[in-house]
N, C-alpha and C positions, 0 to 999 in steps of 0.2 A: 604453555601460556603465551599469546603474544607478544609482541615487543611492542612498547608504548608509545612508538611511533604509528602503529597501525592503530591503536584505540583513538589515537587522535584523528586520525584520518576519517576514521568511522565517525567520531565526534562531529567534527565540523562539517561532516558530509549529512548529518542528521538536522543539524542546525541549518544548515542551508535549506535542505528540504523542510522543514517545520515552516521555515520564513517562508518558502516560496508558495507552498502550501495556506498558509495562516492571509498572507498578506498580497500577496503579487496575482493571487489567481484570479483577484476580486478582477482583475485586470485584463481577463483574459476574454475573446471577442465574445457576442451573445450573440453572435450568426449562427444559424444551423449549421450542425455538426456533417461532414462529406454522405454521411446515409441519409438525414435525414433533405437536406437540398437535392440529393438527387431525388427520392420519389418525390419532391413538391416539384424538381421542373418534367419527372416524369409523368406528375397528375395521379400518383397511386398515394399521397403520405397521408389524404381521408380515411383509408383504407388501414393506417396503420392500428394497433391494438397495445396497449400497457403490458407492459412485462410484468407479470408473476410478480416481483419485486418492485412493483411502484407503488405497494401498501408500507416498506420498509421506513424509518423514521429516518435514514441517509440516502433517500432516492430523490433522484434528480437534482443531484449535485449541492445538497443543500440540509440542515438540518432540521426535521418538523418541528414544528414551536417556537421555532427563534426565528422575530419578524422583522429582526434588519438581516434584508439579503445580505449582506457583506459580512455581517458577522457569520450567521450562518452557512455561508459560502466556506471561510475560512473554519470555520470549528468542522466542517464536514473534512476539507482536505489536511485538517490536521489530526483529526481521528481514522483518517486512511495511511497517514503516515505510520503512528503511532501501531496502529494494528497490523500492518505489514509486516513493521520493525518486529514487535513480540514474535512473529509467524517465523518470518526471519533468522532470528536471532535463536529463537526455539528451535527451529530443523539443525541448524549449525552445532549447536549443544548438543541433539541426540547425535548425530552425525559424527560431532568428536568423541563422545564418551561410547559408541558405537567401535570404532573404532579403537581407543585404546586399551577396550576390552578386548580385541580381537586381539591384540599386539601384545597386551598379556597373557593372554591364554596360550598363543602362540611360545612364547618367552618360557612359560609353565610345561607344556610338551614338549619344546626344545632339551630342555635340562634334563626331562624325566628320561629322553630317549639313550 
């Protein structure tokens, strides 16, 4: 098990990112994104086409239904937070319990040899 210096680390490091995510990003420029300024000053961005995922209800940086931008700005970067973390936090868990199965088993054929 960790030392509870690193859960705090992990803590406040979640915390940061939920704030910065929930509240700061509402902050963040509405200029085109570096792909899409260059085809508008290359003259090709009429040309561009919706990805596959522009029907999703968190596409385009924002959440479908909820009609203050800023809310939904932020409830979208804090359910990317939030879903990372589980994704995150899940691979680590199989990864250790992976692992100390391996070190048992090991431990288990040691002794039997």
């Amino acid at each position: 098990m960790p030392k509870k210096g690193l859960w705090v680390l992990v803590g406040v490091g979640l915390v940061v990112s939920l704030f910065l995510a929930g509240f700061v990003s509402f902050y963040a420029s509405s200029e085109p994104d570096g792909l899409e300024k260059v085809a508008e000053d290359q003259g090709f961005l009429a040309t561009a086409q919706d990805s596959a995922n522009a029907t999703l209800p968190t596409a385009d940086y924002g959440i479908a239904g909820v009609d203050s931008e800023r809310l939904s700005g932020g409830l979208a970067g804090v359910l990317g937070i939030v879903v990372m973390a589980v994704i995150g936090f899940g691979l680590f868990w199989l990864l250790g319990r992976s692992k100390k199965a391996t070190a048992e088993k090991q431990g288990v054929e040691q002794e039997s040899a």
